[in-house]
Structure formats: C-alpha cells, structure tokens
C-alpha positions in Angstrom: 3.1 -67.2 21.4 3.9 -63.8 23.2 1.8 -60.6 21.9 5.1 -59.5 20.3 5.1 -62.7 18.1 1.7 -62.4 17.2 2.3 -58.8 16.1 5.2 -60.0 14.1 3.1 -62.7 12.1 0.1 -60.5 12.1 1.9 -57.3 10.9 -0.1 -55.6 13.5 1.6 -53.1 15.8 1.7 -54.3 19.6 -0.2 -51.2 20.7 -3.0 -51.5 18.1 -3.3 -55.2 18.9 -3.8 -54.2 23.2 -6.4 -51.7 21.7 -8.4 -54.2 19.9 -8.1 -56.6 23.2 -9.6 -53.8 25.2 -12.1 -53.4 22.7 -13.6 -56.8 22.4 -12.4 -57.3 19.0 -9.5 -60.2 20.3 -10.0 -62.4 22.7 -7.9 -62.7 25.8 -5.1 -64.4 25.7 -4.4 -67.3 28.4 -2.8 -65.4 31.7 0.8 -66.7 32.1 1.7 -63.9 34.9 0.0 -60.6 35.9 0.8 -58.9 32.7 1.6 -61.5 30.4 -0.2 -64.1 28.4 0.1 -66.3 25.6 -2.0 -66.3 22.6 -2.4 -69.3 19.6 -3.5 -70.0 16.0 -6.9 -68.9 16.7 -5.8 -65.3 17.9 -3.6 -64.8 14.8 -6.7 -66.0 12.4 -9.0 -63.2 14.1 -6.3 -60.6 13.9 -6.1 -60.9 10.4 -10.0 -61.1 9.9 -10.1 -57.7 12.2 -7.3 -56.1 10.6 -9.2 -56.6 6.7 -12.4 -55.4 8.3 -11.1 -52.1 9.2 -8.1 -51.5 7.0 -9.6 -53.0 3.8 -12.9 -53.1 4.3 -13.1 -49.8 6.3 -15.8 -50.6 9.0 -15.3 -48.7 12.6 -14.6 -50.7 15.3 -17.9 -50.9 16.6 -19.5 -52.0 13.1 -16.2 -54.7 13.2 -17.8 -56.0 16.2 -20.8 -56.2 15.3 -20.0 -58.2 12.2 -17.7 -60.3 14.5 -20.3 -61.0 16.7 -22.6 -62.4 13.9 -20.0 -64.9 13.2 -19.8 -66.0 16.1 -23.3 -66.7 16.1 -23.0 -68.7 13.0 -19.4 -70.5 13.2 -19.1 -73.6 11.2 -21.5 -71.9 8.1 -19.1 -71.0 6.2 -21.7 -69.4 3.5 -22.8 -67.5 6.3 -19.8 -66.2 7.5 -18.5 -65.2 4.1 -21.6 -63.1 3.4 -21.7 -61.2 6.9 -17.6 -60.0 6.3 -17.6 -59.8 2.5 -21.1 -57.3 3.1 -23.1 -59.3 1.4 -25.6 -59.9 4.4 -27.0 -57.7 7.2 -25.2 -58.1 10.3 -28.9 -57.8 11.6 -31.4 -59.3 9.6 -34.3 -58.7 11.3 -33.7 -55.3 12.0 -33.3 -55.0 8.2 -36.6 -56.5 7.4 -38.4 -54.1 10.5 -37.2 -50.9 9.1 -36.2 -51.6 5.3 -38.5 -50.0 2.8 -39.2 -51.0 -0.9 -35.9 -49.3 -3.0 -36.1 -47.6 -6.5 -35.6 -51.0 -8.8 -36.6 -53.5 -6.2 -38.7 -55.5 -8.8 -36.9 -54.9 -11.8 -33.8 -56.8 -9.2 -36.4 -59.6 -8.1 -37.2 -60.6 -11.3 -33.7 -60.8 -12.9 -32.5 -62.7 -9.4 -35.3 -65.1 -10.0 -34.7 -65.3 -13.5 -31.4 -66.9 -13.0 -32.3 -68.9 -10.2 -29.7 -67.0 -7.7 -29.8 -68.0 -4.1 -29.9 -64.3 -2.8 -30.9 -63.1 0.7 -34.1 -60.9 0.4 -31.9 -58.4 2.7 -29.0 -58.7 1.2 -27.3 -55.2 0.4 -26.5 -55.4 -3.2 -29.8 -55.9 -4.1 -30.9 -52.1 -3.0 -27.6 -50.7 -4.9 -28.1 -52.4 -7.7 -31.8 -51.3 -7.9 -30.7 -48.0 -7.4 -27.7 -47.7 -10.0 -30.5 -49.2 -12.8 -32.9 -46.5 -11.2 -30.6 -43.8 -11.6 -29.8 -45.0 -15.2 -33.3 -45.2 -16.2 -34.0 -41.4 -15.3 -31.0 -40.1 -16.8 -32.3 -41.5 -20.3 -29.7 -44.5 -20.2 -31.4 -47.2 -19.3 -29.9 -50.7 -19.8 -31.5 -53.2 -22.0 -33.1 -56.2 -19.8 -30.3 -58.6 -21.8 -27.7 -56.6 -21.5 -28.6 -56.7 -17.9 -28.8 -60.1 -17.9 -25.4 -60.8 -19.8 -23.8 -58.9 -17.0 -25.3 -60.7 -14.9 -23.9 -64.0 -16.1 -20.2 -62.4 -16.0 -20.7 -62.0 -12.4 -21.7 -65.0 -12.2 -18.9 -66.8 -14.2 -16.3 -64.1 -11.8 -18.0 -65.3 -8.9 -16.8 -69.1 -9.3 -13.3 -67.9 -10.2 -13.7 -66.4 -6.6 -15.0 -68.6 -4.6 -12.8 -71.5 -6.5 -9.3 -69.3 -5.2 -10.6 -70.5 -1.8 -9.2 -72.9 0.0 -12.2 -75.2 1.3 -10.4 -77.3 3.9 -9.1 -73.6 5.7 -9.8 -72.9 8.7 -13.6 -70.4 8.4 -11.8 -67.0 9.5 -8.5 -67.6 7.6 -11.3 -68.2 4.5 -13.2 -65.1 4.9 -10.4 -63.0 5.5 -8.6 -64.3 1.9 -12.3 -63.9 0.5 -12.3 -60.1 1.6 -9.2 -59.3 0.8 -9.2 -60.6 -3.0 -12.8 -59.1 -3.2 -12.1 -55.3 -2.0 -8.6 -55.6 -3.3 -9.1 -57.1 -6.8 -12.0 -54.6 -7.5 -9.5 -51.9 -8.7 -8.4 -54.6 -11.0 -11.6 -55.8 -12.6 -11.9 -52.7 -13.4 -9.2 -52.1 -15.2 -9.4 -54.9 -17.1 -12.5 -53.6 -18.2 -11.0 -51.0 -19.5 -8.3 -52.0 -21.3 -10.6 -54.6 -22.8 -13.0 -52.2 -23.9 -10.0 -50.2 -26.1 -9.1 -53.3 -27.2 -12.8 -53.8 -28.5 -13.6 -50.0 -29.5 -9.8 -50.8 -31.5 -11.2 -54.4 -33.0 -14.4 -52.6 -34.4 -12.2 -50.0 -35.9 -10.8 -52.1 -38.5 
C-alpha cells in the first residue's frame, strides 16, 4: 500500500507517519521510485502499536523507541512483549536491578505477591507503586488491613483474566499488545467508575 493508504487505515496523518519513519519508530518501506515506496500488514500493525504508545500511553518518542526496541528483542514472547508496552516490565532490566534501591513497602509487596503465588518480575514497576501507595497509607493513619489487601488483590486477579481473555490469541503479537494497551489505559476511567457507582449502590444497600 502507498503511505496515503496506510495513513487512511492507520488514522495517522501522512506527515506524522514521515516523522516517525525518520525517527526510527517505522520501518522503511520497500523503494518503488526515488520518493515512493510501498508499505504492508506489518507497517500498519506497528503504526498502531506507536500511535497507542504515545497518544494513549503517553511515552516520548525516544522512550517509544526504546520500548520498541525491547520487542524486538523478544518477538514471538508474547508475555514478554505485553509487559514491556502495557509498563508492566522495565524496558531495561538490568539497568533497573544496577541502580534500583529497596522502595517504602517492598516487603509488605513480596510477601502478599508470594502469598498468592503471582508470577511477578522482581523489577516490575507496580510493585514500587504499590509499595508506596500502602506506605503512604500507613503514615497517614489509614492503613489497610493485610485481608482487605489481599481481597483486592484477588479482584485484580479475577479483572486480569477478563483482560487477557478479550485477547485474541491467534493475533498477530503487535496487533495483541496494542488492543491490550489500549483496553488497559482506556478502560481504567471505567473501572473506576464502576467502583463508584457500586460503592453508592452498597453505602444505599446498608441503608436499609
């Protein structure tokens, strides 16, 4: 296809789509003339995945390339790609693990991870904000009960397959982690409103 019909099916403007070829983010596509080319499948899937990493997820272009590069590194692993776009795991493990330091709530987080017997990267990001939000709770005089903690826990959980089980598992990797990031930083605004109304609901129930 011509760059205008990959813009078309992309929703991404022609000049933002020769930007992100001259940044890295897209491939080239194959040379037809001196200032032509045609692009495929493969071009529109990484458009999309580029165009949720910056517009929904709201990295720069650099940190998009960065995270696109660690794909690339582990194409085919689909757990792995899902967790480098969704955030979930450092682009850079090793660099995490060099210069990471011990967060307020890290063992108070180990503990209720091993408890339930969650596969979690050591490095992975939620850990530290979730160690920090119970920190933060704890010195504000409302800290959360250890099952209370763990009964949220299990909601995520139970969200989590609901998730995961919206994916398509015979879709192509990108096409994957792009629906999986959208739904996740898009649906967020939702959850939480259903917690909400659900909580009237409740504080309504208890009323009678």
């Amino acid at each position: 296809m011509r760059i205008s019909e990959l813009s078309r099916r992309s929703a991404v403007p022609t000049a933002t789509i020769k930007y992100y070829l001259r940044e890295g983010l897209l491939p080239p596509g194959r040379a037809t003339a001196a200032t032509q080319a045609e692009y495929d499948e493969s071009h529109l899937r990484r458009l999309r995945l580029v165009r949720a990493l910056i517009g929904v997820r709201g990295l720069s272009v650099s940190a998009t390339r960065e995270v696109l590069g660690a794909v690339a590194e582990h194409a085919g692993q689909r757990h792995q790609v899902l967790g480098l776009v969704l955030g979930a795991r450092p682009v850079d493990e090793e660099a995490e693990q060099a210069h990471g330091e011990p967060k307020p709530g890290t063992a108070e987080v180990d503990a209720l991870i091993g408890e339930l017997g969650w596969e979690v990267s050591e490095h992975a990001p939620a850990r530290a904000v979730l160690g920090e939000t119970l920190e933060t709770l704890r010195t504000l005089g409302a800290e959360l009960d250890p099952a209370a903690l763990r009964g949220y826990a299990e909601l995520a959980e139970r969200t989590a397959v609901l998730d995961l089980d919206q994916l398509d598992p015979a879709a192509d990797p990108l096409e994957q982690a792009e629906r999986a990031l959208l739904r996740t930083v898009l649906l967020e605004p939702a959850l939480l409103a259903l917690r909400r109304l659900a909580q009237e609901n409740e504080s309504a129930r208890r009323e009678r």
